[in-house]
C-alpha positions, 0 to 999 in steps of 0.5 A: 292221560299219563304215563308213571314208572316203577324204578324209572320205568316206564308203566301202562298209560293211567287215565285221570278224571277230570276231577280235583279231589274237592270235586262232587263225584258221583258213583252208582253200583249195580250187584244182583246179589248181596255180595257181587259190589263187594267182590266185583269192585269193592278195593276200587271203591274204597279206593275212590273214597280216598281220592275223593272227598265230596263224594256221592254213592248209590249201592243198589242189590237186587235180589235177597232174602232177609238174613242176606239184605242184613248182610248186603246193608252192613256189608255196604255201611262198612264200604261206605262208612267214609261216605256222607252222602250215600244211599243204600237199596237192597231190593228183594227179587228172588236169587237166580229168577231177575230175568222173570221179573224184566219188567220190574227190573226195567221200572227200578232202572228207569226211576234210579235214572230220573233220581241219580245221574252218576259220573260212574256207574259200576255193573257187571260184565256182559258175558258173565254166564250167570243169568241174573248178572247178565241181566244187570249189565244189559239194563245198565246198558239200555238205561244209561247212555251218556255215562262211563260204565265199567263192567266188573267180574266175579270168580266163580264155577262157571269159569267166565272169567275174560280178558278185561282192559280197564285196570285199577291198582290197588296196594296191599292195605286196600286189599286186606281191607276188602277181603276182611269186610268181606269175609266179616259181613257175609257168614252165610256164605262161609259153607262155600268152599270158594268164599274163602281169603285165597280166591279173592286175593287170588284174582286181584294178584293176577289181574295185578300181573296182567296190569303190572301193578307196583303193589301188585295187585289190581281190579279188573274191568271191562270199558267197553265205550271210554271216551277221553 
């Protein structure tokens, strides 16, 4: 662990993995929708492509219909578009019903798990009100129990949003970056009125707040078992 500054002062305490940037470094990203990756931990994920360079990613949706499995393949392309070695999954479960299809979920879980052993695995938080992405954090959990998972959030109207503890920083080129491939890829969600610049760059400001960000702006994360 180390400690930086901003101006000679002191900031939060940084954990760095046990990695050099030629390091094979292995990530695997859980959304039950086509955007959730994107929104939850889209500006973390750029950021490690430009950490890393032997990186591996597994991007996996759960549920779609066709015009949103295109969305999710080019959205997850655009994110990944650095990265040689990727594999993208875009299941087709229907929106909203994934804890009606348990065992199926479970049986993709436990054949991704024979198939891939990430060194970080992103997923979502626990306590999201939304059925479908509860269900995704408990089979990360259940399946998974010797890797760092890190619990995203998504803003939304059931107002769930928590009080993470794992912060990344991200400058102000990496969000515009996020927001834009966002944006660009998914035009079916353009009706809603909170698929909109502000609430994403919203979020990423407070959470900067909360974690003192130099550049003012951070993803947040819920690590609920981190060992160092």
């Amino acid at each position: 662990m180390e400690r930086s500054t901003i101006r000679g002062i002191p900031c939060m305490m940084e954990i760095k993995f046990n990695k050099t940037e030629e390091s094979e470094y292995k990530i695997l990203c859980f959304g039950a929708h086509c955007d959730d990756i994107e929104i939850g931990c889209g500006g973390t994920v750029l950021k490690l492509i430009e950490k890393y360079n032997n990186i591996t990613v597994y991007w996996v949706v759960f549920s779609s219909n066709e015009q949103r499995a295109q969305e999710a393949t080019e959205s997850a392309n655009i994110f990944l578009k650095e990265v040689s070695a990727k594999k993208i999954i875009i299941k087709n479960f229907r929106d909203g019903f994934l804890p009606f299809h348990g065992i199926e979920m479970k049986e993709c879980f436990e054949q991704l798990k024979q198939e891939f052993s990430p060194d970080l695995i992103f997923t979502h938080y626990r306590d999201d009100r939304h059925q479908d992405h509860r269900l995704i954090s408990d089979l990360t959990w259940n399946t998974f129990r010797n890797h760092l998972i890190l619990e995203y959030e998504i803003p939304k109207y059931d107002g769930d949003l928590g009080i993470p503890n794992f912060f990344v920083h991200l400058d102000d080129i990496l969000c515009r970056r996020k927001i834009q491939y966002i944006l660009d890829a998914f035009q079916s969600q353009n009706n809603k009125q909170w698929f909109i610049e502000e609430t994403f760059r919203s979020i990423l400001r407070i959470r900067g707040i909360e974690s003192n960000s130099p550049s003012k702006y951070a993803e947040a994360f819920y690590g609920r078992k981190i060992v160092f």
